[in-house]
One Martini backbone bead per residue (centre of mass of N, CA, C, O) as a GRO file, in nm:
protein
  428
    1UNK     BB    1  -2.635   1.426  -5.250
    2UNK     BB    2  -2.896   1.378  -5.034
    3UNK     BB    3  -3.149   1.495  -4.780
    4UNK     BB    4  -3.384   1.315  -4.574
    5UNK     BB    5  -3.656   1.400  -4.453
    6UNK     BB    6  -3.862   1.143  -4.277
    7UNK     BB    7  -4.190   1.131  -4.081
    8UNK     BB    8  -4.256   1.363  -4.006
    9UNK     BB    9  -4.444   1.679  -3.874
   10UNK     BB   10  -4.527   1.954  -4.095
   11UNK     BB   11  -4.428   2.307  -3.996
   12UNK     BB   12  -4.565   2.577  -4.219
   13UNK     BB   13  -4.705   2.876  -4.185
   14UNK     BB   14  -4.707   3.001  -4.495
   15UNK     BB   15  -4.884   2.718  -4.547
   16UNK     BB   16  -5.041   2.556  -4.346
   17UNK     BB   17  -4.903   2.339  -4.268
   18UNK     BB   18  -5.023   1.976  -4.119
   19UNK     BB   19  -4.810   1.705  -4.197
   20UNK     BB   20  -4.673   1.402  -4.321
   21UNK     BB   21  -4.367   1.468  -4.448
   22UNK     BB   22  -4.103   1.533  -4.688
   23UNK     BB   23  -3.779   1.629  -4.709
   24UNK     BB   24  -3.592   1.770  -4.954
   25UNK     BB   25  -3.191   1.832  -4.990
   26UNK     BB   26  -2.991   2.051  -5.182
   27UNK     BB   27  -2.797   2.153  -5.040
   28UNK     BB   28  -2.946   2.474  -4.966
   29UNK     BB   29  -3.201   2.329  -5.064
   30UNK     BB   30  -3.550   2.293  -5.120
   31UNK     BB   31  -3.645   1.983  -5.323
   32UNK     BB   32  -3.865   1.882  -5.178
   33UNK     BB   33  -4.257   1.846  -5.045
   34UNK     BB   34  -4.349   1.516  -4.930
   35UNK     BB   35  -4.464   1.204  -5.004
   36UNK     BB   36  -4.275   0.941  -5.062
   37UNK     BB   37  -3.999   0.993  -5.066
   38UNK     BB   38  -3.726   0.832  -5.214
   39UNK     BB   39  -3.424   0.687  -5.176
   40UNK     BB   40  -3.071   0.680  -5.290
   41UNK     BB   41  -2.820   0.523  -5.165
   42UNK     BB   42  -2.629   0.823  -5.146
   43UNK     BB   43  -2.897   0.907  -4.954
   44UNK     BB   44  -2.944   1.101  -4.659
   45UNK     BB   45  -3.087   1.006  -4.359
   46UNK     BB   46  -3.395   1.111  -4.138
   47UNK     BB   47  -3.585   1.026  -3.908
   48UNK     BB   48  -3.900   1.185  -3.796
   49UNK     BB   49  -4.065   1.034  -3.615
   50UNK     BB   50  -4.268   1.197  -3.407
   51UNK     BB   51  -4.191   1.518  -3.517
   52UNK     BB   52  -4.127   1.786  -3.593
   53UNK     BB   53  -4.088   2.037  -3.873
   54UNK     BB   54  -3.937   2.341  -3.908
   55UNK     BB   55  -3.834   2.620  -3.908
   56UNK     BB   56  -3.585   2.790  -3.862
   57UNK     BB   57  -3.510   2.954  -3.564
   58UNK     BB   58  -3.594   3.325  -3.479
   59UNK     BB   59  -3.386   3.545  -3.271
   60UNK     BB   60  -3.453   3.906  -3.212
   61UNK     BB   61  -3.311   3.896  -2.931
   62UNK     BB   62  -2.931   3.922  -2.869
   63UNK     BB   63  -2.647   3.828  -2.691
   64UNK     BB   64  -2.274   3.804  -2.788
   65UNK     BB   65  -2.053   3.983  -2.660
   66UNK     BB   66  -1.936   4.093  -2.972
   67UNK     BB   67  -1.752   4.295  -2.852
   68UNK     BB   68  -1.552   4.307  -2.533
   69UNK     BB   69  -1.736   4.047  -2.379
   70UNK     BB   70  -1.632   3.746  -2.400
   71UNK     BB   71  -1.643   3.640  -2.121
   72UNK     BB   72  -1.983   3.584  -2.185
   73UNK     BB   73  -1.947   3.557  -2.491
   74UNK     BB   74  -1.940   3.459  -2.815
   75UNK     BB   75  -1.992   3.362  -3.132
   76UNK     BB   76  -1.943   3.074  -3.131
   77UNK     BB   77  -2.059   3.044  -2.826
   78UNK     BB   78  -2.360   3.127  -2.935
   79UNK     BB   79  -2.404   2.951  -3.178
   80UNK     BB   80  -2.402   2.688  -3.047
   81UNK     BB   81  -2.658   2.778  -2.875
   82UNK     BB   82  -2.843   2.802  -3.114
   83UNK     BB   83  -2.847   2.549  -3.231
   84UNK     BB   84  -2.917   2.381  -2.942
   85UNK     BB   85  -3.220   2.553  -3.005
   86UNK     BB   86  -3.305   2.586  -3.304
   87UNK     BB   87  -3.116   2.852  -3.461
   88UNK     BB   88  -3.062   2.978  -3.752
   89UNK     BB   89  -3.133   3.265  -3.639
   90UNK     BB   90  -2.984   3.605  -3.519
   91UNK     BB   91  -2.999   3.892  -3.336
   92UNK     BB   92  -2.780   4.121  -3.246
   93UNK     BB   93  -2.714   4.357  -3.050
   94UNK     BB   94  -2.526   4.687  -2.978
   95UNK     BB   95  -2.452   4.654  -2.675
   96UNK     BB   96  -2.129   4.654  -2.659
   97UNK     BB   97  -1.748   4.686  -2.662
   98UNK     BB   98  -1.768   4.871  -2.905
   99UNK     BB   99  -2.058   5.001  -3.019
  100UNK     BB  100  -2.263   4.914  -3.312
  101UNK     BB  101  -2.198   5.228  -3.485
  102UNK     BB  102  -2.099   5.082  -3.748
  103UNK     BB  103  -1.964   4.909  -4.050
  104UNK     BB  104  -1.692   4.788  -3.953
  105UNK     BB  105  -1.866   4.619  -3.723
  106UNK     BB  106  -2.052   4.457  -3.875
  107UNK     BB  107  -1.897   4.295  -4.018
  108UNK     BB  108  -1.739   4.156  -3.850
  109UNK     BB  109  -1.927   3.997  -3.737
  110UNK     BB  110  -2.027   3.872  -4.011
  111UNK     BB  111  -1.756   3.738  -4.086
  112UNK     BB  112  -1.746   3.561  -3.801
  113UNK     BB  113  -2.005   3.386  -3.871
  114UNK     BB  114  -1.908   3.274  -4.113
  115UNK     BB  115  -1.658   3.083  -3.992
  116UNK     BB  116  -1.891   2.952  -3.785
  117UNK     BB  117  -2.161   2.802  -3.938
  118UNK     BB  118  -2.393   2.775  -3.742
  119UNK     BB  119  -2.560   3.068  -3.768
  120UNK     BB  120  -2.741   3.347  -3.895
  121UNK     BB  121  -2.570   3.663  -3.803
  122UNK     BB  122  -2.683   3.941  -3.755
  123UNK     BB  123  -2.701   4.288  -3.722
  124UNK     BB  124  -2.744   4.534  -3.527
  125UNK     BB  125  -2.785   4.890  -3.522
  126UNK     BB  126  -2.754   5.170  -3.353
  127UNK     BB  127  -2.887   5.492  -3.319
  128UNK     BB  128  -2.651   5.561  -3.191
  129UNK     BB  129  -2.381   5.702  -3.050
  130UNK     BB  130  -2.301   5.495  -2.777
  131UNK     BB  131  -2.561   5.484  -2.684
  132UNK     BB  132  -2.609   5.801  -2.564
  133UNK     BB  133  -2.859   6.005  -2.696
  134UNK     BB  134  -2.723   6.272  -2.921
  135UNK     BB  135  -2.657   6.086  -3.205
  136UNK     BB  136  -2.635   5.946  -3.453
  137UNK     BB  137  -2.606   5.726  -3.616
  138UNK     BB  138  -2.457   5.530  -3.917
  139UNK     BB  139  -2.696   5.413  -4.087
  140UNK     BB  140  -2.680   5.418  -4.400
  141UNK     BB  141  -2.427   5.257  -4.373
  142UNK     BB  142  -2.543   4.997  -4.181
  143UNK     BB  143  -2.721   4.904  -4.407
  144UNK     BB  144  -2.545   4.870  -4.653
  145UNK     BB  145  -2.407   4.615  -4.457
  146UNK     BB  146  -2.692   4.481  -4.350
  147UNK     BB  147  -2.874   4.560  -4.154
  148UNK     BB  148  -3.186   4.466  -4.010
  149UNK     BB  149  -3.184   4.698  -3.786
  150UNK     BB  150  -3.296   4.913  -3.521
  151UNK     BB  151  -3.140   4.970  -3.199
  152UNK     BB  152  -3.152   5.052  -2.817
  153UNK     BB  153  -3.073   4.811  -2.665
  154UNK     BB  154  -3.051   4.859  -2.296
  155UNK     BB  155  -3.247   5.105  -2.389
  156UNK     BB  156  -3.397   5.457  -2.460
  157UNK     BB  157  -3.445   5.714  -2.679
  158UNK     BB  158  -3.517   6.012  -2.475
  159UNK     BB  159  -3.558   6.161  -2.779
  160UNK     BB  160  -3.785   6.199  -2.989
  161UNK     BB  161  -3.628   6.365  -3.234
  162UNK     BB  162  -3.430   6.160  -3.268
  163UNK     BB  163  -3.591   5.899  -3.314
  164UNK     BB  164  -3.790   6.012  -3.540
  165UNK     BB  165  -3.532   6.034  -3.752
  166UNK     BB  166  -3.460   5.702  -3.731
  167UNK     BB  167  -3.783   5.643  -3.828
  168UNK     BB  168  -3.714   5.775  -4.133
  169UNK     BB  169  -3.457   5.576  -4.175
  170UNK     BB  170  -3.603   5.321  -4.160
  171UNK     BB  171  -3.840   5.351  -4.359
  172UNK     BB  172  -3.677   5.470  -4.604
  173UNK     BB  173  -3.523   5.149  -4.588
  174UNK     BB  174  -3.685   4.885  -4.457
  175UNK     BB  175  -3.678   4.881  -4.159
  176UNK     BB  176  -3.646   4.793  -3.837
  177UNK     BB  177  -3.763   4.892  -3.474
  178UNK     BB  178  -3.610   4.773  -3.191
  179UNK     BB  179  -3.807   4.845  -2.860
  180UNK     BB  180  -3.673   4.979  -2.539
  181UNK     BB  181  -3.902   5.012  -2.315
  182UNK     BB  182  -3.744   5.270  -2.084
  183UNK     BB  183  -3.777   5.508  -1.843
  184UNK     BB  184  -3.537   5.597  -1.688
  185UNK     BB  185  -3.667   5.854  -1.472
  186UNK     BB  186  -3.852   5.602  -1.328
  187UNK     BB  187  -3.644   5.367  -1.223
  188UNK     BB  188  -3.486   5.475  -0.960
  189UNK     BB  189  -3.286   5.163  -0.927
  190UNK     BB  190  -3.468   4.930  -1.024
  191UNK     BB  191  -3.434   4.584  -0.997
  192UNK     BB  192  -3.778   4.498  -0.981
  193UNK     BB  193  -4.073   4.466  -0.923
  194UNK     BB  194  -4.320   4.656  -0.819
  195UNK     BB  195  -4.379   4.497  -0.514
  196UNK     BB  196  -4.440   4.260  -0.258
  197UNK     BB  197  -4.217   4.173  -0.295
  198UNK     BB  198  -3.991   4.423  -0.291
  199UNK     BB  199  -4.085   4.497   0.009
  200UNK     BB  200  -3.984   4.249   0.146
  201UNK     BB  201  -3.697   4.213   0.046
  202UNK     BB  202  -3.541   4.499   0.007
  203UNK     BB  203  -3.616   4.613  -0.325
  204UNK     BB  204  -3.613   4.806  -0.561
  205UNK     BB  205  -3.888   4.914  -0.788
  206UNK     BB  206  -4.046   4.844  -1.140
  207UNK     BB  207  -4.277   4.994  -1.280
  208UNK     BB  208  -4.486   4.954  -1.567
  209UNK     BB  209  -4.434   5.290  -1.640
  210UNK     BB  210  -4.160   5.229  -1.780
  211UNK     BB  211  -4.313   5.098  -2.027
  212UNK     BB  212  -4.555   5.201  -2.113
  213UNK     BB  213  -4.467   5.530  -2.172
  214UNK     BB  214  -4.279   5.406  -2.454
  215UNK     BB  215  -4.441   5.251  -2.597
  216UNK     BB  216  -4.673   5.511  -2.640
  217UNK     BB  217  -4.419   5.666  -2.801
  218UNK     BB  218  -4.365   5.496  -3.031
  219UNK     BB  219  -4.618   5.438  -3.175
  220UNK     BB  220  -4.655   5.727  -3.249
  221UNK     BB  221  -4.415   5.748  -3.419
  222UNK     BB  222  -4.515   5.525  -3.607
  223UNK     BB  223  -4.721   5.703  -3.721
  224UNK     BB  224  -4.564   5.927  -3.831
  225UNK     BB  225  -4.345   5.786  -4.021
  226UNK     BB  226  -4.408   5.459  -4.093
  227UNK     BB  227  -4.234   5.262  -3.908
  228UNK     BB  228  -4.134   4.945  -3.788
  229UNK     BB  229  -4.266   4.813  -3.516
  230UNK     BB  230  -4.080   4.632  -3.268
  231UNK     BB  231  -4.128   4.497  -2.960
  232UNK     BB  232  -3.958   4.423  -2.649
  233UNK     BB  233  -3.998   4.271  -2.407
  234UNK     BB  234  -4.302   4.219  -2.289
  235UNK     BB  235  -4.427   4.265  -1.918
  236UNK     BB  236  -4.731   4.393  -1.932
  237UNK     BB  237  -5.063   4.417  -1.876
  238UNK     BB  238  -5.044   4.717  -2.069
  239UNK     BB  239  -4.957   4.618  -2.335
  240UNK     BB  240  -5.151   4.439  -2.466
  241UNK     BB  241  -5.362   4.718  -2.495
  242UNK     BB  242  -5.169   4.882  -2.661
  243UNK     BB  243  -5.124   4.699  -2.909
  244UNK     BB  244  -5.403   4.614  -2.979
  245UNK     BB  245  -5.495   4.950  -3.025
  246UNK     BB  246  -5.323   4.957  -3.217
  247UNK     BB  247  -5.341   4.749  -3.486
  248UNK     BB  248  -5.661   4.830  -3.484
  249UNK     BB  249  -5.529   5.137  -3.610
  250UNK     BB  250  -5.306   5.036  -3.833
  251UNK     BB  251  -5.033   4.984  -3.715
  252UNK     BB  252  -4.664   4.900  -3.747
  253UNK     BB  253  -4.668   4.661  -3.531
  254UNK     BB  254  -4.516   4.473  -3.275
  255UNK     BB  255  -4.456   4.128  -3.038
  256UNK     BB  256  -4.232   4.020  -2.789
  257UNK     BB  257  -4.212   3.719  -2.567
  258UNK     BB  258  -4.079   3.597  -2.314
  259UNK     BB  259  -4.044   3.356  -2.117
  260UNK     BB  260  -3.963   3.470  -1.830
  261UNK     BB  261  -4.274   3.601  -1.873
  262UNK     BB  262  -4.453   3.327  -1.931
  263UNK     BB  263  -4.347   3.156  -1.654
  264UNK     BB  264  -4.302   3.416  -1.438
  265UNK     BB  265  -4.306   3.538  -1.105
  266UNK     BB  266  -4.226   3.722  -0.827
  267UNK     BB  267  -4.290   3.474  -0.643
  268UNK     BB  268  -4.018   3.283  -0.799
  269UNK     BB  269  -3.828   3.491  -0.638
  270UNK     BB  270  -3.501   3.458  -0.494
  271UNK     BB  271  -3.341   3.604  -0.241
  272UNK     BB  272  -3.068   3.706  -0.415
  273UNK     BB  273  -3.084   3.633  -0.724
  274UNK     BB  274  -2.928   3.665  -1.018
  275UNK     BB  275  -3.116   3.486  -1.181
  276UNK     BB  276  -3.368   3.726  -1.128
  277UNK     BB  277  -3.245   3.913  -1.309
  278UNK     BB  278  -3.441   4.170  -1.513
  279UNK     BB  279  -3.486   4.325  -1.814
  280UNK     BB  280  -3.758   4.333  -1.742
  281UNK     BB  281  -3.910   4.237  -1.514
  282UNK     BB  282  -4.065   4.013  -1.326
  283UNK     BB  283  -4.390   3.996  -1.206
  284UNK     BB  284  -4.719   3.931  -1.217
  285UNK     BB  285  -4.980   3.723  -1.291
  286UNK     BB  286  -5.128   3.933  -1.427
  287UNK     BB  287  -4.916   3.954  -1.642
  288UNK     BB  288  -4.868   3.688  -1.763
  289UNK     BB  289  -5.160   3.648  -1.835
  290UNK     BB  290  -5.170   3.863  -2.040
  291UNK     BB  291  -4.963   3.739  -2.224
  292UNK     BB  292  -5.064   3.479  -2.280
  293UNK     BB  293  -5.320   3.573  -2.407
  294UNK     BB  294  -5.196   3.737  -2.648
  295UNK     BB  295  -5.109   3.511  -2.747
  296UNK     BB  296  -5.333   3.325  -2.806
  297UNK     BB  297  -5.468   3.614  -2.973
  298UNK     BB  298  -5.208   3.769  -3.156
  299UNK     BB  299  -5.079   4.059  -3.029
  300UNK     BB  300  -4.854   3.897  -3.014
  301UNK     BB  301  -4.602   3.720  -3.265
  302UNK     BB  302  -4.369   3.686  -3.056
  303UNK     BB  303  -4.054   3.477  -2.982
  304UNK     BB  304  -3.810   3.557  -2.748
  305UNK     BB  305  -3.510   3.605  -2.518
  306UNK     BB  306  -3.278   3.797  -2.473
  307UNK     BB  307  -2.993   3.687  -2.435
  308UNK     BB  308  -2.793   3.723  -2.104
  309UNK     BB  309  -2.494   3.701  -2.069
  310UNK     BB  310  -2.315   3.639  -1.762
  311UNK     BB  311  -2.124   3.585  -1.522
  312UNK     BB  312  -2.086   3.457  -1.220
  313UNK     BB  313  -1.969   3.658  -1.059
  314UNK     BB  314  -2.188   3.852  -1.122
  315UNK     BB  315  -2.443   3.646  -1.052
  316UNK     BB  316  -2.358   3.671  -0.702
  317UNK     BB  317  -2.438   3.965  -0.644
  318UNK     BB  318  -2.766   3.956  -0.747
  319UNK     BB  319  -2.912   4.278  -0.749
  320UNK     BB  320  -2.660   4.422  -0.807
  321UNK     BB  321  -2.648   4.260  -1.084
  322UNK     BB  322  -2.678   4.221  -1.384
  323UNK     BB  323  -2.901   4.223  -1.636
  324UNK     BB  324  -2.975   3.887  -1.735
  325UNK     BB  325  -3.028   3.611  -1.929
  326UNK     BB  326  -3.060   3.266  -2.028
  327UNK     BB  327  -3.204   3.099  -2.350
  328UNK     BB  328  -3.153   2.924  -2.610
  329UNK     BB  329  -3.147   2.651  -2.477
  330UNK     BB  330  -3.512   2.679  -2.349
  331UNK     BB  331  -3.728   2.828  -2.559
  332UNK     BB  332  -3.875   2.547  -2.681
  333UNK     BB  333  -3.957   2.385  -2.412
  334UNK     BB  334  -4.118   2.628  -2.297
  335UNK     BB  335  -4.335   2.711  -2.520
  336UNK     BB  336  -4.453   2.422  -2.498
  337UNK     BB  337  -4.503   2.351  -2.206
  338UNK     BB  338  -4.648   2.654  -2.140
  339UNK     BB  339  -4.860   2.667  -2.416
  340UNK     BB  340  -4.896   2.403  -2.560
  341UNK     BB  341  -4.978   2.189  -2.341
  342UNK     BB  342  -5.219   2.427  -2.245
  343UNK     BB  343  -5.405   2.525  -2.492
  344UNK     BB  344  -5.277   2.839  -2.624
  345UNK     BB  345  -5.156   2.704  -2.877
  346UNK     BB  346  -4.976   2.556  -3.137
  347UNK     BB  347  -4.748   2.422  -3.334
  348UNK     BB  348  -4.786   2.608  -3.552
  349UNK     BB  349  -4.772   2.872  -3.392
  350UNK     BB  350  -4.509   2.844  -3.278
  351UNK     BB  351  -4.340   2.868  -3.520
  352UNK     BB  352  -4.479   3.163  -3.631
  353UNK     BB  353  -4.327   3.257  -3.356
  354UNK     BB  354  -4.017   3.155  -3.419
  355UNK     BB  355  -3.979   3.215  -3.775
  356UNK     BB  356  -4.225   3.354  -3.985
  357UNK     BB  357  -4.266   3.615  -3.811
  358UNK     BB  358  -3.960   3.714  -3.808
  359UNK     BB  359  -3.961   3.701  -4.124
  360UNK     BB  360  -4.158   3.946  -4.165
  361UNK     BB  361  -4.096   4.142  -3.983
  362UNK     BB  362  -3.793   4.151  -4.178
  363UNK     BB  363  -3.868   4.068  -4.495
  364UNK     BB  364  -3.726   3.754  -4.481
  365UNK     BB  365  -3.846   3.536  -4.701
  366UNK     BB  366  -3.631   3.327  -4.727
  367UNK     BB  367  -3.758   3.293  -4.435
  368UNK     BB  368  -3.956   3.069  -4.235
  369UNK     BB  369  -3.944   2.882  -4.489
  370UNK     BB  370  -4.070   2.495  -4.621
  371UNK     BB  371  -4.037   2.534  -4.904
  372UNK     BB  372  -3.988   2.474  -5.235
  373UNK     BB  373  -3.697   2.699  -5.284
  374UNK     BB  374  -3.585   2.717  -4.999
  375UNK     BB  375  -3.417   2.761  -4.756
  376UNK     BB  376  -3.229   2.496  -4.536
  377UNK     BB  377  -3.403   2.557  -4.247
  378UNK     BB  378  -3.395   2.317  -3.967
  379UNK     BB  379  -3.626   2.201  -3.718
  380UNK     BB  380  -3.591   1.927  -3.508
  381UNK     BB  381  -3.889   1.829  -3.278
  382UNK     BB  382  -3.954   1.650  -2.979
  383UNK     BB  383  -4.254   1.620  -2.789
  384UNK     BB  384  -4.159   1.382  -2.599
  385UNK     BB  385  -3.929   1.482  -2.447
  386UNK     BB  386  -3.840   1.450  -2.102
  387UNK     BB  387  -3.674   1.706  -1.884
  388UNK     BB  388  -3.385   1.864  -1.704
  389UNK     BB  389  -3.275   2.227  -1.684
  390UNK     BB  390  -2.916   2.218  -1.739
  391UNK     BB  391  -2.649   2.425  -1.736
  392UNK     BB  392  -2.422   2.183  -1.772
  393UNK     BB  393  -2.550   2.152  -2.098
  394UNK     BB  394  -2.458   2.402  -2.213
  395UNK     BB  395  -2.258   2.584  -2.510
  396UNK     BB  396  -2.207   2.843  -2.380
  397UNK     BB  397  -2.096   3.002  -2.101
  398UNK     BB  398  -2.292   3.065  -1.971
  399UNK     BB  399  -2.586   3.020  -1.672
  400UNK     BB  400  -2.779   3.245  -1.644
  401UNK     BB  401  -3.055   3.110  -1.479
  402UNK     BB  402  -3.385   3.035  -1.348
  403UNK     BB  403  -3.433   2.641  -1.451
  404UNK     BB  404  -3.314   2.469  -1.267
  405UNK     BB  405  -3.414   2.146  -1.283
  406UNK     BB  406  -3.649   2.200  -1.454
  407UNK     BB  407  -3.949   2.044  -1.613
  408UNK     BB  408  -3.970   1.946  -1.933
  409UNK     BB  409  -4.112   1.935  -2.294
  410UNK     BB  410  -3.953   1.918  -2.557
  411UNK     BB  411  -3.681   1.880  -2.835
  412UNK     BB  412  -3.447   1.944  -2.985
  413UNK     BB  413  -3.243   1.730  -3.219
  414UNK     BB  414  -3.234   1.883  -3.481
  415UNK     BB  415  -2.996   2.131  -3.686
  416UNK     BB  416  -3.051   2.344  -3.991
  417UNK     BB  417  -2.789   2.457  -4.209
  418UNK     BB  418  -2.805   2.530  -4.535
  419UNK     BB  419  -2.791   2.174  -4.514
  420UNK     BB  420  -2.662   2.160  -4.235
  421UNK     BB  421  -2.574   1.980  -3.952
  422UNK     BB  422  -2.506   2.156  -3.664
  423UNK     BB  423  -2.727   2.002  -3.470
  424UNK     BB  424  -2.683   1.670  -3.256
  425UNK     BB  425  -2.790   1.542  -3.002
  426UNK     BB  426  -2.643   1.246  -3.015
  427UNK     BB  427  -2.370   1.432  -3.033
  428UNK     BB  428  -2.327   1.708  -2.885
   0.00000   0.00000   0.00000
């Protein structure tokens, strides 16, 4: 029996398609990417007139916390999330408790994703041991185990001697480092965006420069290396401006940003609202616009959610409350929304910055493509449904975000992963 999406609209960006075609999937491949497949009695048709049919998206930066803080997220009800985001793919953070910085804790993730089988969780693994910021971890371990790249995200490491040295093992086993950009002695206790808002409402601010000055110090290093530097979550309007002038100069960086970024401005903060805190912070309008203008002109080239479950009573705390917000079940409908609607970005280019673009700069070519003879890894988008995003309809265990209630148009409607439906709107 054959799987066949039928009538969908092809958004395949390795292959530049964007056209009216079927798609014929047996096991977990796809056999066949045509007009008019045929089906055959006993096989399986999706119709999907009318929508989107996408590689299935990719997100380069979640935490599962998992291990450690399972009452915030865990493997299962991650996944569950991603899956009704339309995510086949993601990389998970190793700032859990205790931090992923060997080969052993790689695997339980790993084992633990494949019994969960609804989306294939990457495990990242820590530049630091504990991520302390005094000694490598076990990355060649950790490599060896599959860890698909090296971050110290949830901070920076601030000896650079010891990050360039973690730069060419990095470089020389060809995995990328994901780089948290934050000058820790420059944050000095600081909660949201420094400026009029932070002012006004009498809470410490986070200057531009706490971001700007360790992006520009790892591009050195990764030009020094030679290492594959992607920027995490860029949220200001110099960041712009320093990737797009490495780019040009021939650095082998990339650069992320988050829809809370292209979304959210300081002037949307509600004083107390701890589902307005995240690190880095929304900021001003001229930042938020400068990154649209990145995303328009490719000099960002992903989009990732950044996805960070905290419990309720915690983000009851306001801005005292860790920083963090929950992505994965509405980052595709804010993308849509925000850029595609605006006619800042196309459909085709949505889907390269969501599935083929982070699967290229992980070198995980069998992904990111619905092309014939790849894995059968598959969004389909409806771009006509429009809906109102609330917290209590998400399957992840979090609810921390700032868009309940907000209007957006298009929705996941069915995700598939490696040939199986693991996410029908109409059913879960």
């Amino acid at each position: 029996m054959s799987l066949i999406i039928k009538n969908g609209r092809v958004l395949n960006p390795p292959t530049n398609t964007n056209e009216i075609l079927d798609i014929k999937i047996d096991g977990n491949i796809i056999s066949a990417v045509q007009a008019g497949i045929v089906p055959v009695f006993s096989d399986e048709v999706i119709d999907a007139e009318g929508c989107y049919v996408m590689p299935g998206l990719i997100d380069m930066h979640v935490h599962f916390r998992d291990p450690g803080q399972t009452e915030k997220e865990d493997i299962e009800t991650g996944s569950k999330a991603a899956a009704r985001g339309g995510f086949t793919t993601v990389l998970t953070m190793p700032n859990t408790k205790p931090v992923v910085d060997n080969p052993e804790l790689v695997k339980y993730v790993s084992d633990k994703s494949q019994q969960v089988g609804l989306t294939r969780v990457l495990q990242v693994g820590s530049v630091t041991k504990g991520m302390e910021g005094k000694e490598l971890s076990d990355l060649k371990g950790m490599i060896d185990a599959g860890i698909p790249a090296i971050s110290e995200d949830g901070k920076s490491v601030m000896d650079s001697g010891l990050y360039r040295e973690a730069m060419k093992i990095a470089a020389a086993n060809d995995i990328p480092v994901l780089a948290h950009c934050e000058d820790i002695n420059l944050v000095q206790g600081g909660v949201m965006n420094m400026g009029a808002k932070s002012e006004s409402i009498g809470e410490k601010g986070i200057s531009n420069a706490v971001e700007n000055i360790i992006e520009a110090r790892d591009i050195m290093l990764a030009e020094e290396t030679g290492a594959t530097l992607h920027l995490c979550h860029c949220s200001t309007k110099e960041s712009y401006q320093i990737l797009k002038e490495a780019k040009e100069a021939g650095i082998n960086v990339s650069g992320e940003v988050c829809p809370h970024h292209f979304t959210l401005t300081e002037d949307d903060i509600v004083a107390g609202d701890g589902n307005y805190k995240m690190n880095p912070p929304i900021r001003t309008k001229e930042d938020r616009d400068k990154l649209r203008q990145g995303l328009a002109e490719g000099v960002f080239e992903v989009i990732s959610t950044d996805h960070a479950p905290h419990t309720a009573e915690e983000k009851a705390k306001g801005f005292a409350s860790p920083f963090g917000i929950v992505g994965l079940e509405t980052s595709a409908s804010l993308a849509y929304s925000e850029l595609v609607l605006t006619g800042l970005i196309t459909p085709l280019t949505m889907a390269a910055y969501m599935s083929s673009n982070p699967a290229r700069i992980l070198g995980r070519e069998e992904l990111g493509d619905i092309s014939e003879g790849k894995v059968a890894d598959i969004t389909i988008f409806d771009p006509s449904i429009e809906y109102e995003i609330h917290a209590a309809d998400f399957a992840g265990k979090s609810r921390n975000m700032p868009y309940e209630g907000r209007k957006v148009t298009g929705k996941v409607i069915k995700t598939i992963y490696g040939g199986r439906v693991v996410y029908d709107s109409e059913i879960n």
